[in-house]
C-alpha positions in Angstrom: 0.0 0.0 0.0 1.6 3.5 -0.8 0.8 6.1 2.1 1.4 9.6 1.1 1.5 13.2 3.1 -0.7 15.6 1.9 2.4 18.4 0.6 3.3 15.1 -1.4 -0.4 14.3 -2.7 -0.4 17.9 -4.2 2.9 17.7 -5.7 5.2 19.5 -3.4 8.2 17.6 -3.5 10.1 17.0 -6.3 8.6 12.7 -7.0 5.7 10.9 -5.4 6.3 8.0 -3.2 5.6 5.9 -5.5 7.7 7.4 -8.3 5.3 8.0 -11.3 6.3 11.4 -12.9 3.1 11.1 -15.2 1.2 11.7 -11.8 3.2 14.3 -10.4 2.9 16.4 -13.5 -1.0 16.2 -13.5 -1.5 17.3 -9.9 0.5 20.3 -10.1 -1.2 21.2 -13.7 -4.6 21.1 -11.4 -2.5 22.7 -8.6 -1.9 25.6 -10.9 -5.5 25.6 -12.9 -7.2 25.5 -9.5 -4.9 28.4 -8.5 -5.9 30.7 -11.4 -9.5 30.2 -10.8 -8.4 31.3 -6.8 -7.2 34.2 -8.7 -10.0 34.9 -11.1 -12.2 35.2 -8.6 -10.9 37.5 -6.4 -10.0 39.8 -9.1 -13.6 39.5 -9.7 -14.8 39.9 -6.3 -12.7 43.5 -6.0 -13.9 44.5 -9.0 -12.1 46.0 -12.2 -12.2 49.7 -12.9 -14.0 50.2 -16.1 -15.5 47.0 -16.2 -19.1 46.4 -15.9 -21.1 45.2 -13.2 -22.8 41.8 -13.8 -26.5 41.8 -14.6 -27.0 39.8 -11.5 -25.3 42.7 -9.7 -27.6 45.6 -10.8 -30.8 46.4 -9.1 -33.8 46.6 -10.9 -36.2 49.5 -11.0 -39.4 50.9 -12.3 -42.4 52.7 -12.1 -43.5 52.9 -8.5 -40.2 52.2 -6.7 -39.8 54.1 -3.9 -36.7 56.2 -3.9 -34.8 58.5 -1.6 -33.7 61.9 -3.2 -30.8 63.9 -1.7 -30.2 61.2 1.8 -33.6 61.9 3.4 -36.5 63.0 0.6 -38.8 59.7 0.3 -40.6 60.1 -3.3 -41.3 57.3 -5.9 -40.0 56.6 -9.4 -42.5 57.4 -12.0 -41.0 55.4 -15.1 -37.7 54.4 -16.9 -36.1 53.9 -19.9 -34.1 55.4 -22.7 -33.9 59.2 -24.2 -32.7 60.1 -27.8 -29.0 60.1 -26.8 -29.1 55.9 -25.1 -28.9 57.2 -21.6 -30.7 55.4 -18.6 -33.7 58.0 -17.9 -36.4 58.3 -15.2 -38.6 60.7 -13.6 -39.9 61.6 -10.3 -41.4 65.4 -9.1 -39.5 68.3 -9.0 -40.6 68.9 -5.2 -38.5 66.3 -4.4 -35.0 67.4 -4.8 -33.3 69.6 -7.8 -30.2 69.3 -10.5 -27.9 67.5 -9.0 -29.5 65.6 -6.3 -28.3 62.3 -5.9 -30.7 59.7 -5.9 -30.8 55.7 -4.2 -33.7 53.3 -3.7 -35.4 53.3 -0.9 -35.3 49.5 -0.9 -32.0 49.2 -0.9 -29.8 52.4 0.7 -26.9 50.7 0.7 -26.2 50.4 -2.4 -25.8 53.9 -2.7 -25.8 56.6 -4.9 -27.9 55.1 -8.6 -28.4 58.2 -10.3 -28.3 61.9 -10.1 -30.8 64.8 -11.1 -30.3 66.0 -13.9 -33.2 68.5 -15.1 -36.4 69.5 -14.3 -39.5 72.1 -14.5 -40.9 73.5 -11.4 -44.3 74.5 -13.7 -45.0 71.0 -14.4 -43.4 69.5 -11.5 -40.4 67.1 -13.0 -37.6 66.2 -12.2 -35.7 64.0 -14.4 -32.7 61.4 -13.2 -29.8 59.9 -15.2 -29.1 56.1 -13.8 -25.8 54.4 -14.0 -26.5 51.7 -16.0 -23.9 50.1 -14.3 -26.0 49.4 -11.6 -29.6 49.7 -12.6 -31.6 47.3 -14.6 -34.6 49.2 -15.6 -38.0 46.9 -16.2 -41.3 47.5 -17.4 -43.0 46.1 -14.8 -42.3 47.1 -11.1 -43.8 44.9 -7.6 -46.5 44.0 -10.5 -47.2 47.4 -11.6 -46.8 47.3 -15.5 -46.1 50.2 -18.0 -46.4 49.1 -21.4 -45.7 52.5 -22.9 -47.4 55.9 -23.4 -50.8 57.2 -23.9 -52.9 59.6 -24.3 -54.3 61.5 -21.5 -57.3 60.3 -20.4 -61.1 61.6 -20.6 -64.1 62.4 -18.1 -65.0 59.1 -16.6 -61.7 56.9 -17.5 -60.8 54.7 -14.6 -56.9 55.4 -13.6 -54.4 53.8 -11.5 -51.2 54.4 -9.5 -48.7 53.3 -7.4 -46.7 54.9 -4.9 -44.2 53.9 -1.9 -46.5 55.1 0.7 -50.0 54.3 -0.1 -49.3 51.4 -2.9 -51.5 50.9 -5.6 -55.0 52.4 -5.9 -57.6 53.3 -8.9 -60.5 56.0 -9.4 -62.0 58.0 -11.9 -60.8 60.9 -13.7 -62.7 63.7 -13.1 -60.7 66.2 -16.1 -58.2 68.9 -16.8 -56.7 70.7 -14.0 -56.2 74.3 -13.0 -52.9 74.5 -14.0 -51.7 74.0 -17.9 -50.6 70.2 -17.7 -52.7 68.5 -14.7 -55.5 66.0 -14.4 -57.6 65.6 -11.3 -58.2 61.9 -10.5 -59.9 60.3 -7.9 -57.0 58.4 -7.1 -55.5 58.1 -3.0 -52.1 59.6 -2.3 -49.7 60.8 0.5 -46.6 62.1 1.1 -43.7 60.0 -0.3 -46.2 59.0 -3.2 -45.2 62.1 -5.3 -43.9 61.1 -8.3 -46.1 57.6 -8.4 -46.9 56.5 -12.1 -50.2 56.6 -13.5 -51.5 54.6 -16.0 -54.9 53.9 -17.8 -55.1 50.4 -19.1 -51.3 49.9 -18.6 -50.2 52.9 -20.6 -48.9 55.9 -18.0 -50.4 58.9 -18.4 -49.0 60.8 -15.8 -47.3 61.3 -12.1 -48.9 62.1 -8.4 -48.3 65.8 -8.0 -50.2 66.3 -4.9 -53.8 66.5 -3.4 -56.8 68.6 -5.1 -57.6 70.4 -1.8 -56.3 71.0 1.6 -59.5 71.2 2.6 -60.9 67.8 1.8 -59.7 64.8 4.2 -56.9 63.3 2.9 -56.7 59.6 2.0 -56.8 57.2 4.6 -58.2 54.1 3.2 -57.4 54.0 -0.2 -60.1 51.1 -1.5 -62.6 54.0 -0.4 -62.7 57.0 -2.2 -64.3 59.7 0.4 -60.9 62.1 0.2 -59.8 64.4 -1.9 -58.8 63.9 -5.7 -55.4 63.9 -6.8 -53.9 66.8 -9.1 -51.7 64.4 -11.8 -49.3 65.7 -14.2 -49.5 65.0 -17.8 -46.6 62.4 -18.7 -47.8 63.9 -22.5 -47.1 68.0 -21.1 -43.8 66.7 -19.4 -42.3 64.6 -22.3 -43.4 67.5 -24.7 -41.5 70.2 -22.5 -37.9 68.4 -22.5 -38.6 67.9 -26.2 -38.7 71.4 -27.2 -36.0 72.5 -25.1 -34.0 69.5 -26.0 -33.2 68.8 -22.0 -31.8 65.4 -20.8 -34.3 62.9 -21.2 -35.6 64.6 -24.3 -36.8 61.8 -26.9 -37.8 59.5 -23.6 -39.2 56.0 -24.4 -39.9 53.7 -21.7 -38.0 50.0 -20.9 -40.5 47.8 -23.4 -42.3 45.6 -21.1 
């Protein structure tokens, strides 16, 4: 029987016991392929400058994420996708932080910093954000919430839904144009931290939570019943037609394809 120690069994010394050079050679060619892979994946593991995160490593996002603006602003993510020039776009309200603002989700802070502000209208109430693609995967469909593209805005007596970070998801009627150029009142619930929140009619957004109709109505406590105030939505069509003609960042905006 041939016994052998285990610096000998991984080729150490210069022979095995039992003197078969054939063997030695293949355990140290596994000594050194199992090395490199040692070394692959720590090299991996501290990461590469300029080379891109996995897709497993990125977070995904999308319409009605909750997100944290500027370390301590809780809105939610109204939509993302692409603008003319490829970059990684979305959109919350302006009330929620301005250019520059850096941006993380609220679901996971410690990732850090995902995007930045980058433009806005304080009219209309945008504000628009530029992802790292590096660490964002953006998708279509968000905690079950879908948005399937863009439509029109929607008339007297279309049902409408949302979704926000503080209230969830909740649907109503839409009563019509707003006071302001560029809002819809809809007899959707919201609170604070919902700003922002997607709205869609039959899947297609339409616009984002701006804020309650009146200060004088109660507010939304239970969101399946619909004694509280409407909501005052703004036009995804007024905001996307804005950045257009001024040719902002996310001007030419199309959302991830669902």
């Amino acid at each position: 029987m041939i016994t052998l120690d285990w610096r000998r069994r991984f080729g150490y010394a210069s022979r095995l016991v039992d003197g078969s050079i054939a063997l030695e050679t293949t355990y140290r060619r596994l000594l050194r392929f199992a090395a490199a892979l040692v070394t692959a994946a720590s090299v991996g593991l501290a990461g590469v400058p300029g080379m891109p995160a996995r897709a497993d490593d990125k977070l995904p996002l999308g319409g009605g994420a909750g997100i944290v603006v500027n370390g301590d602003t809780l809105c939610t993510l109204t939509t993302i996708g692409t603008d003319g020039k490829g970059e990684l776009i979305g959109f919350t309200s302006a009330h929620c932080g301005g250019p520059g603002a850096p941006v993380a989700a609220e679901a996971a802070k410690d990732r850090g910093t995902l995007g930045t502000m980058v433009s806005g209208n304080d009219n209309l109430d945008y504000a628009v954000i530029q992802f790292d693609p590096a660490k964002v995967i953006p998708v279509a469909n968000f905690g079950g919430f879908a948005i399937n593209g863009i439509g029109p805005d929607p008339a007297f007596g279309q049902i409408a839904c949302k979704q926000g970070r503080s209230t969830g998801n909740s649907c109503g009627v839409t009563w019509g144009p707003g006071q302001d150029p560029g809002t819809i009142v809809m007899q959707v619930c919201g609170q604070p931290g919902d700003s922002g929140g997607p709205v869609t009619v039959n899947n297609l957004l339409v616009g984002m939570i701006h804020g309650a109709f009146s200060e004088n109505l109660p507010v939304c406590i239970i969101k399946y019943i619909p004694l509280h105030t409407p909501a005052v939505v703004q036009s995804i069509n007024a905001i996307l037609a804005d950045l257009n003609a001024k040719n902002r960042p996310g001007a030419g905006f199309v959302p991830v394809p669902a």
